[in-house]
N, C-alpha and C positions, 0 to 999 in steps of 0.2 A: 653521597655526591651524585647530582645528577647527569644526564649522559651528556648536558652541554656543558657543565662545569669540567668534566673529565677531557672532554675536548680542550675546553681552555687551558686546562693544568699542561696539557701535551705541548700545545701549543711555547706557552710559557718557558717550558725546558727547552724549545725549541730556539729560544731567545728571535723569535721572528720577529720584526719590525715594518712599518712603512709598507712598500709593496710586497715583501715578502709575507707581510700577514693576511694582505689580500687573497696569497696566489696559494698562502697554505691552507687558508679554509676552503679557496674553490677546489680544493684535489682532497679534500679533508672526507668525502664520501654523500656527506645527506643532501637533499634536496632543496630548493632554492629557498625555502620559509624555512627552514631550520640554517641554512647558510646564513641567508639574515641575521636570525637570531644567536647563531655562535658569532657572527662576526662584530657584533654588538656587543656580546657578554667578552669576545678577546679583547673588542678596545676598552670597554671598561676597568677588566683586570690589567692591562698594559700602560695603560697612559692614565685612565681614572681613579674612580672613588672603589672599584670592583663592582662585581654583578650586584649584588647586596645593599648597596650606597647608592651607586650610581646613578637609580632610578628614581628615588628621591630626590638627586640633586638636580636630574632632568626636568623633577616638575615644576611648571612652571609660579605655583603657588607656593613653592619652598623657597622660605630664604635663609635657614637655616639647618644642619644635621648634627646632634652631637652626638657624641659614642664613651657614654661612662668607663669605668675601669671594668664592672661587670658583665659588660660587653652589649647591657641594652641601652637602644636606639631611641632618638626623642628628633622632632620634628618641628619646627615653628612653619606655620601658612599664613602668619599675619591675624592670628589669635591668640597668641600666645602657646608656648609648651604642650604638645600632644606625644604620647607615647605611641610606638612605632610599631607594628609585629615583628620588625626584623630583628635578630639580635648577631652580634658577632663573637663571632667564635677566639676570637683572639686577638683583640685588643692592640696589644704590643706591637704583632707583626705586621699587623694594616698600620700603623702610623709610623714607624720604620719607612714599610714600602713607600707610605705616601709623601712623606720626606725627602727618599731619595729621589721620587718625580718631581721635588720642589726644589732639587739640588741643595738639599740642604743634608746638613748631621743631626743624626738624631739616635743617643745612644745612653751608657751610663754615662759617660764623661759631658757629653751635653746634654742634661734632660728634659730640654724647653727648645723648642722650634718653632719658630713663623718663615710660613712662605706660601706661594702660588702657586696649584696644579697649574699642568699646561692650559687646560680651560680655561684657566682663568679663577675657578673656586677657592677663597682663603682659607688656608692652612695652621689654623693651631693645634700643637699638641703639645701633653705633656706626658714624661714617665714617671715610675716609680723610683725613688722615694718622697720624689717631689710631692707627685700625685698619691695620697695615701692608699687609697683602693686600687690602683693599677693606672693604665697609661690611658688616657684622656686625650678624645679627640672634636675637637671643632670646626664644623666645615662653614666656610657662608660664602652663597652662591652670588655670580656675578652677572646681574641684567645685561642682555645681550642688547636692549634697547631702554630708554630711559620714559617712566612712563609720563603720559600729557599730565597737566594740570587736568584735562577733564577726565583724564582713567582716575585720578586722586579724587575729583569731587565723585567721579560715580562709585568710588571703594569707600567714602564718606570720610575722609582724608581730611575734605575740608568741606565748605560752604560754595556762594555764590561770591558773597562778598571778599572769603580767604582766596579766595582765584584773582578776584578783580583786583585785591590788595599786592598779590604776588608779581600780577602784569607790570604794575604801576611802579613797582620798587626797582622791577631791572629796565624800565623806563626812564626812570630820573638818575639812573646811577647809583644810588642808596648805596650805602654799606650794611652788610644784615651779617648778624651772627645768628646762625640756626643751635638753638640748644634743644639738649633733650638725653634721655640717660640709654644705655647701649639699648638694641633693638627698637629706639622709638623711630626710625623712618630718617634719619638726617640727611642719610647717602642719599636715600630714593627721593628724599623732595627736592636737596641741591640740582640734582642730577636731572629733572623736571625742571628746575628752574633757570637753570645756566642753558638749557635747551632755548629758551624764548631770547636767547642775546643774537643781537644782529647778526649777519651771516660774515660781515664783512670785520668784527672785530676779535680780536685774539685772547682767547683764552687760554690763560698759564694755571694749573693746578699741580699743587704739591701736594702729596700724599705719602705716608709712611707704605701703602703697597698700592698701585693705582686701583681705583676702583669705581670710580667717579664716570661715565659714560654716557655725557651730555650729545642728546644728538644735536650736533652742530660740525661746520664743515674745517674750524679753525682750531684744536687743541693741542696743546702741550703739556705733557704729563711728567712731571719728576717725582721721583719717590725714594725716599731714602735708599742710602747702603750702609749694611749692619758689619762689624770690625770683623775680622776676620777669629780666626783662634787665636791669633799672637794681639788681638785687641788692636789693631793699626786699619786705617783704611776707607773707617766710616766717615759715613756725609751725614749729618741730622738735618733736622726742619731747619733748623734757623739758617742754616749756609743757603740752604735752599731756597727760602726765600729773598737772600737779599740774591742769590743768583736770579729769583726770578725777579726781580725789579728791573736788571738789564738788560730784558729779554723782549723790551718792548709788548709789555700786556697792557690790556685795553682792559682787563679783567683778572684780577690778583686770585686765586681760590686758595684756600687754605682746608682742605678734606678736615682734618682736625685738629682743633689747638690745643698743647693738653701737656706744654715745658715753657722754659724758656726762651721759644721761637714768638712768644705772646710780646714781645718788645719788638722786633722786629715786624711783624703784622700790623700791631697799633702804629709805628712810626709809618710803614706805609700807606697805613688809609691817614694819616694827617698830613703826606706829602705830594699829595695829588692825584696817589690811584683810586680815582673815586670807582665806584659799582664792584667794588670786592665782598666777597662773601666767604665767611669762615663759621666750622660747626666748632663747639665744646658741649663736654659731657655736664652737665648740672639736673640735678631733679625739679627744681622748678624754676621759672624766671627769677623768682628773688634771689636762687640764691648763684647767681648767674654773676653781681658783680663780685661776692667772696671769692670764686670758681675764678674769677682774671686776677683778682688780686692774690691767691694762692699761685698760681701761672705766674705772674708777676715777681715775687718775692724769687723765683728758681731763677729769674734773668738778673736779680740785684735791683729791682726798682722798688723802691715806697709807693704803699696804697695811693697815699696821695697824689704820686705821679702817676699812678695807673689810673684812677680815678679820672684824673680830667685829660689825659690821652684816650680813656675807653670815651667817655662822655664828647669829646670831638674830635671821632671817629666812627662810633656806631650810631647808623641812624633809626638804627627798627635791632628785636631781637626778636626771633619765629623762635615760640616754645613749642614742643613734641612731648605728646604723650601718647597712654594708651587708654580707652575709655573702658568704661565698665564691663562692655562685652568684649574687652584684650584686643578691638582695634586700634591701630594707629591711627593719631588724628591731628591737627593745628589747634593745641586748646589755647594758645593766647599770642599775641602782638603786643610787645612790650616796646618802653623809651626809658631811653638813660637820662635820669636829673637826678639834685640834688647840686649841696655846697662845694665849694671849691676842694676840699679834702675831703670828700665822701661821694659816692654813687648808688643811686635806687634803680633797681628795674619797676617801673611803670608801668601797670596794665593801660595798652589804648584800645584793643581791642579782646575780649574774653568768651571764650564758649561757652554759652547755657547746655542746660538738660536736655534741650531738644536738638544738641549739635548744630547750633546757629552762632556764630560770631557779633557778640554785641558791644556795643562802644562805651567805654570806660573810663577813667582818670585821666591819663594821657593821652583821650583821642586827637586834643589841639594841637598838641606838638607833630603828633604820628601825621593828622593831615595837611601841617604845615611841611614836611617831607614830600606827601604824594602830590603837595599841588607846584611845587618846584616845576618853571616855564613854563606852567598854564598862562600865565599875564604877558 
């Protein structure tokens, strides 16, 4: 253990807090660059990820940290999976801890947790017996700022065109469902793209834990509450949403569809809340209308009725992937058609090998959406 770590552990028993851990490290003995630096490693161990975590969640190129049962570290920077040199020495006890800063249980009797460091950083974990190899930890960090469309074109996120497409769609109001499977980017492009709504209209975003941090001056965040131990108490998406239809939004968001809150979503992009935007998890556009009608069937609706509520109501779907070199990117812009009892996602715009957006089967219909009030 090293001599800042020994500091921390002191500290720790010392259950100091808030000013008290200011005033304990300034009488703590060393000099102002290791003051620093212990007062750093106590708020990490105290309020964070600890010394060992922390510092990865700091960077700014991490968006994710997991911590296996055998206590080694893996890293995402928007490449995919890299392994870590850090390893943790105990598993169990850091996702306990980080539990209890997420106000949450986390023991034998409940061995599955989600929640929110104070940070702000999501919290999953799981224990043993659940978790075969030991207790499992998943961190994923929360943008303090949401980045421009053009931070995405210079990450190659998208093109010239995929920007110009994005401008135009919270322009005319559009309804877009962004798909794409977990870590392809759904949060970070929403979140860029709810950025470009007028300053003067109101943004309502429902999320199972907020995470969505569009810079704009008007939001409203709901996020579920999960039952308590006696099962009594919780709120899901779907109440959420039709609470947020009274809530006077200029702008419906839906963070992710992924139950039967999909009836309630389709009923309000058919009722007037035009310029809503909602993500679901699918691996490709196609299979994006299966993915609502799976959604669908958990609320009691027929495909067929899902079908032609998705079909007018969504007018563009943004697919997310990752490209051959494990970045995130817009590989396609799809349109819902097809017969009265069935729905096709549409390629109208599709990314080549050279990461350029080129136009495709449904470009007609996609640019009869962006040209909406040009005449």
């Amino acid at each position: 253990m090293s001599a800042a770590q020994a500091a921390v552990a002191t500290l720790r028993s010392q259950l100091v807090d808030g000013p008290d851990l200011g005033r304990a490290v300034r009488t703590s003995g060393p000099g102002d660059a290791a003051r620093l630096d212990l007062a750093r490693s106590a708020r990490a161990e105290l309020h964070g990820a600890g010394t060992l975590l922390q510092p990865l969640l700091d960077d700014p190129t991490v968006t994710d940290v997991l911590v296996n049962g055998a206590g080694d570290v893996w890293v995402d920077r928007g490449a995919g999976l890299e392994r870590a040199e850090e390893r943790v020495a105990d598993p169990r006890a850091l996702a306990t801890r980080l539990a209890t800063l997420a106000a949450q249980r986390l023991d034998d009797a409940v061995p599955v947790v989600d929640g929110r460091l104070p940070d702000g950083t999501r919290l999953h974990a799981v224990l043993a017996p659940v978790a075969a190899e030991g207790a499992h930890i998943s961190l994923r960090t929360l943008r303090r700022r949401a980045f421009t469309l053009a931070d995405l074109r210079g990450l190659g996120f998208l093109d010239a065109t995929g920007e110009a497409v994005l401008h135009r769609l919270v322009e005319v109001r559009a309804n877009v469902l962004v798909s794409g499977a977990t870590g392809s980017g759904k949060t970070s492009l929403l979140a860029s793209v709810l950025s470009l709504v007028p300053p003067d209209e109101r943004i309502v975003v429902i999320e199972e834990a907020a995470e969505l941090v569009p810079t704009h001056p008007h939001v409203v965040h709901l996020q579920v509450r999960r039952p308590n131990v006696q099962g009594a108490g919780g709120i899901g998406l779907d109440v959420l949403v039709r609470a947020a239809m009274r809530m006077r939004p200029d702008r419906l968001v839906l963070g992710e569809c992924r139950g039967g809150e999909v009836r309630e979503v389709l009923g309000a992009l058919n009722t007037g809340h035009d310029g809503g935007w909602a993500t679901v998890h699918a691996n490709s556009a196609d299979d994006v209308p299966a993915r609502l009608a799976a959604l669908g069937a958990l609320a009691g609706m027929g495909p067929e009725v899902v079908a032609l509520q998705a079909r007018a109501a969504i007018d563009a779907v943004l697919h997310l992937r990752r490209d051959a070199a494990g970045r995130r990117v817009l590989g396609q812009v799809g349109v819902l058609t097809g017969d009265d009892g069935a729905v096709r996602c549409v390629p109208a715009l599709q990314r080549d090998a050279a990461g350029v957006l080129r136009t495709a089967q449904g470009w007609e219909q996609l640019a009869a959406v962006l040209d909406r009030g040009s005449r």
